[in-house]
N, C-alpha and C positions, 0 to 999 in steps of 0.2 A: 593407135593407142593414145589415151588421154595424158596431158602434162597434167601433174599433181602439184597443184604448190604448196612449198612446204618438202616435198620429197623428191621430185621430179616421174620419170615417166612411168615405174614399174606399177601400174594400177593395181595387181595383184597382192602387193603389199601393205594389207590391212585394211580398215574403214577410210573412203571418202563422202567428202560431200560435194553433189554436182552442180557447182559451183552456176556456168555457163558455157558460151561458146566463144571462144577467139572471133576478134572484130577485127577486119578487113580496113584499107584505109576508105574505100569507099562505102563503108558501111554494113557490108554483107556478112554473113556470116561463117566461120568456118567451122575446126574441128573443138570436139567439147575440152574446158578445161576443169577439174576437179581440185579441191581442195583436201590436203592431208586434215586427216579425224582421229589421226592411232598415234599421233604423241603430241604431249602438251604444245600450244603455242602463243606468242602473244601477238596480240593482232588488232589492228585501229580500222575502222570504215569511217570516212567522212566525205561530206557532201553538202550542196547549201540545199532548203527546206526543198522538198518536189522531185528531185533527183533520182530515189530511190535508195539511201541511205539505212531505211527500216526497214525495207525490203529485203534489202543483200542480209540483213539479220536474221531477217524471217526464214528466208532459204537456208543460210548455217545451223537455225534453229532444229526446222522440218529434219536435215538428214541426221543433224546429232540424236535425234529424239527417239528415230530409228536404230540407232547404231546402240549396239551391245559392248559395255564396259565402261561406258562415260557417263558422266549426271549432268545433263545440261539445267543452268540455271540462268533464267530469264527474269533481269528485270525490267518493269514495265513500267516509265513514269510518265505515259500517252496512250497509254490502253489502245497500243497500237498491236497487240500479242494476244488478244482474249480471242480470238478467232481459230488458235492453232490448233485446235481439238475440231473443227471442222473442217474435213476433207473435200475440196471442191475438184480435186483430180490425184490420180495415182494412192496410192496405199494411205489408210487413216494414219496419222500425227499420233500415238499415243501422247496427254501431256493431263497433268496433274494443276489448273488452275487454283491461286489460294488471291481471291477476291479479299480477304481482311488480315496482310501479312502482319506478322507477329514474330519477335527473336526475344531469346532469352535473354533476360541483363547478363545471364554469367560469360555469354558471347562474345561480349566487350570486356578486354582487359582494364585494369584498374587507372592506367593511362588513359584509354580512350574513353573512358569515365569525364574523368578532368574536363580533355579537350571537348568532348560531347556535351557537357556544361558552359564550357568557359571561362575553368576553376584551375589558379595556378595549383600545380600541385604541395608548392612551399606555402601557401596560405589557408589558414585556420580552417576553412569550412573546403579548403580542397583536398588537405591532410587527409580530412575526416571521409569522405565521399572513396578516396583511397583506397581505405581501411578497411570502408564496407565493404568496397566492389571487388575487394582483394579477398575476404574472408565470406561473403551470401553470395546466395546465388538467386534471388528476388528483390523485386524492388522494395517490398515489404520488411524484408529480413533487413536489409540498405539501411531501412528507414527507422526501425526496431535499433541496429546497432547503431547508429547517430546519436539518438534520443540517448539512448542508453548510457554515451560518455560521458566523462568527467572537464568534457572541453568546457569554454564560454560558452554563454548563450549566446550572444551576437552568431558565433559560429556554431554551434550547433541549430540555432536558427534558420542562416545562410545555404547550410548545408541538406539542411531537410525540406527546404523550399527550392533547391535546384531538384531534387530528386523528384518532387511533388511535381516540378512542371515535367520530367519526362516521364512520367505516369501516367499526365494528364496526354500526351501524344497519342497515348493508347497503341505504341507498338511492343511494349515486353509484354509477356506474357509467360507464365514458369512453362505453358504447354508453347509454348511457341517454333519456331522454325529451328530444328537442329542440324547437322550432319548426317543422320541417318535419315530425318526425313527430307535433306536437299541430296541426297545422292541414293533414293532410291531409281528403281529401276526405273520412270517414268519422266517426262521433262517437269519440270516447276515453274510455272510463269508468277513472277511473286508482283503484283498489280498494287504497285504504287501511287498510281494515277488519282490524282484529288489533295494529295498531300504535300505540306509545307515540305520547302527544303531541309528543317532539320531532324522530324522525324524519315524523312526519306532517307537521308543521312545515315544514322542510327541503325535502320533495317538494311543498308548495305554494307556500315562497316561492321557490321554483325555475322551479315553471311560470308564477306570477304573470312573476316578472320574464323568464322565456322570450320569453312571449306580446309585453309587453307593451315590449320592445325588439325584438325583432323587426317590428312595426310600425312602430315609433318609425321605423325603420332600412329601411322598406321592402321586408323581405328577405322576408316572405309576401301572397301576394295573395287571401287570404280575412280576414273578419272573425272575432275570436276571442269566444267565448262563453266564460265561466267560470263553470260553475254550482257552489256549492260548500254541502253539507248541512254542520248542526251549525257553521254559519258561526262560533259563539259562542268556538270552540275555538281558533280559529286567528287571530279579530280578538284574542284573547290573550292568543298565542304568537308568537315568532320570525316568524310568516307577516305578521303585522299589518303593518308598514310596505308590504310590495311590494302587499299590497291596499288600502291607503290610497292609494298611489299609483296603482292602477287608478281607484279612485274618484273621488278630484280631476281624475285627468290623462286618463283612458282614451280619453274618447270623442274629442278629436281626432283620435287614430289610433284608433280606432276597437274597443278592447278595452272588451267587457262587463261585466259582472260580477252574478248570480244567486244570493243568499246567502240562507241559509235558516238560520231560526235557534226555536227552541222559549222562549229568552232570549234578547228583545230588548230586556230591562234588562242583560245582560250587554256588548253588544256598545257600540263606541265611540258617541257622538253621527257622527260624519261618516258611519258607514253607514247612518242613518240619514235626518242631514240633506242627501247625495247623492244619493240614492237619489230618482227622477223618477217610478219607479212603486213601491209596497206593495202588500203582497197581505195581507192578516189574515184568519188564522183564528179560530178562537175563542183567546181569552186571560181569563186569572184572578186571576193575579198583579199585587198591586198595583203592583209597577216596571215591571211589562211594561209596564202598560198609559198608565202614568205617560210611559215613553220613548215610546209611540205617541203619546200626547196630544203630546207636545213636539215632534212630525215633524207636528202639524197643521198645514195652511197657513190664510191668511188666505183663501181663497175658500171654505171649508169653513162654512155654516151650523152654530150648533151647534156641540155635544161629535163627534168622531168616535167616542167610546168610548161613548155613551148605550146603552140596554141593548134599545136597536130600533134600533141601527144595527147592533151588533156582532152578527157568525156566532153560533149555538149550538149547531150539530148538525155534523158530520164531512160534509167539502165545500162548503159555504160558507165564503163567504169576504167581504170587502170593501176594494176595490179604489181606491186615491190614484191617479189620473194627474196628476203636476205638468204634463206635458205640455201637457194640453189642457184642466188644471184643472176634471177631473171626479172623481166619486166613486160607485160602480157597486156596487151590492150582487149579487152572482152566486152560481152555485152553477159550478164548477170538473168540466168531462168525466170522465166516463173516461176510464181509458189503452186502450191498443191494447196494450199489454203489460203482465205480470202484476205484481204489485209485489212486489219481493223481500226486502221487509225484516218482512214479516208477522209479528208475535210467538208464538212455539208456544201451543198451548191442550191442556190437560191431555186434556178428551175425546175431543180429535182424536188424541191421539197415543195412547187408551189403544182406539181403535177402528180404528188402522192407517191413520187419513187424514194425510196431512202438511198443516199448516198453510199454507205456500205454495200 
């Protein structure tokens, strides 16, 4: 019988996802291990570039996408996930790709307005941007109630030209990405890939806080998954607060969160120190490895970082479950779908094979 992590052995209890097999010290392989999928968790994968870091995503992806009762939501800022709607082994991926994501402004609270701008909220044109994103629910209507005050110009000026440039991002949209349409019954890969950091920004602290009130408010009856690559980008942007607050607060109501990150010295300690399951790939850097040491718990024998505990070859991995405070050296499946973020290779391109 497989180890769950997350739950431990009873596999008959609920959704997993088939994570991999236990890794032998000489390499071989053993019995499978599974990952818990039936109750909320928070959960960091990191790795340095090549490893297989968007891999082990991709696999948490495939079986969530499968599994009845959760809404997994993928974002994608490496178009490493436009692949998961094709099946290259085992059962098709149901997933619902959206190539030009879009969230509503009224997604963002009137807070994340400000910060989204760069607009204190005690100053004249931050007031005002407040006001709007506290009472519309468009950028338009935003831009209608500014104009419309009885503020300064300077600041109704200031205020209608921060709004104007998140406009010009082109990611709100009044039809844009809600709760109902991130937690339907299908996966969501919302493909970010090409876009600056701060509208990338903007469309994750959008879905964070989507998901994660919507719960709160009872208003969907699936559990939300949030898998999010280059997590490092966005714990230190604009996005960071609404996934702090998944993190702290999430699993009551029942919002995940799967952040993968290549710098896991880059990313805050709380994703870290939340975080009930790690997945480590190989790492090199000495802060990486410095923040993993500081995520060690007190049941852990030893360095976690010793240099026969840590992966060294692409697909291994090793695996923190605070849950059931274990620690599983594994080697990480295959996908069933092909992975989309393959780097081109000069020989393959100069003999007409595509990389992917």
């Amino acid at each position: 019988m497989a180890f769950v992590v997350g739950r431990g052995r009873n596999v008959s209890d609920g959704p997993v996802c088939r994570l991999g097999t236990y890794r032998a010290r000489d390499g071989s392989r053993g019995a499978d291990l599974a990952l818990d999928l039936d109750r909320p968790h928070a959960m960091l994968v990191v790795g340095k570039r090549g490893y297989g870091k968007s891999h082990t995503l991709g696999v948490v992806a495939e079986d969530l996408a499968r599994t009845a009762g959760v809404a997994p939501v993928i974002v994608d800022p490496m178009g490493d996930f436009r692949t998961l709607d094709r099946p290259s082994a085992g059962d098709p991926v149901p997933t619902t790709a959206v190539s030009d994501p879009a969230v509503t402004a009224a997604s963002l609270d009137p807070r994340s307005w400000c910060s989204l701008l760069g607009l204190s909220p005690e100053s004249g044109a931050g007031s005002l941007v407040w006001r709007a994103a506290a009472t519309e629910s468009t950028l338009a209507e935003m831009r209608d109630r500014i104009e419309a005050s009885d503020a300064p110009d300077a600041d109704r000026r200031a205020a209608t030209n921060h709004v104007e440039l998140a406009a010009s991002w082109g990611v709100f949209d009044p039809d844009g990405l809600g709760p109902d349409d991130l937690c339907d019954p299908e996966a969501t890969v919302v493909d970010v890939s090409g876009f600056d950091a701060a509208p990338m920004n903007a469309v994750v602290r959008g879905i964070a806080e989507s998901l994660y009130d919507a719960r709160v408010d009872e208003a969907v009856d699936r559990l939300p998954w949030l898998l999010l690559d280059e997590a490092h980008a966005f714990f230190g942007g604009v996005a960071a607060p609404a996934l702090e607050t998944v993190l702290t607060r999430g699993r009551t109501p029942g919002v995940s969160l799967v952040a993968a990150t290549q710098r896991p010295g880059a990313v805050p300690d709380v994703a870290v120190s939340q975080s009930d399951v790690i997945v480590s790939h190989r790492l090199t850097a000495g802060e990486d490895l410095t923040a993993l040491e500081r995520a060690q718990p007190t049941y852990v024998d030893g360095s976690i970082t010793d240099g026969d505990r840590m992966p060294t070859e692409p697909g291994e991995v090793l695996v923190v479950d605070d849950a059931t405070e274990t620690v599983h050296a594994a080697t990480v499946r295959a996908r069933d779908t092909p992975h989309g973020g393959a780097s081109p290779r000069a020989s393959e391109l100069s003999s007409g094979r595509s990389a992917e």
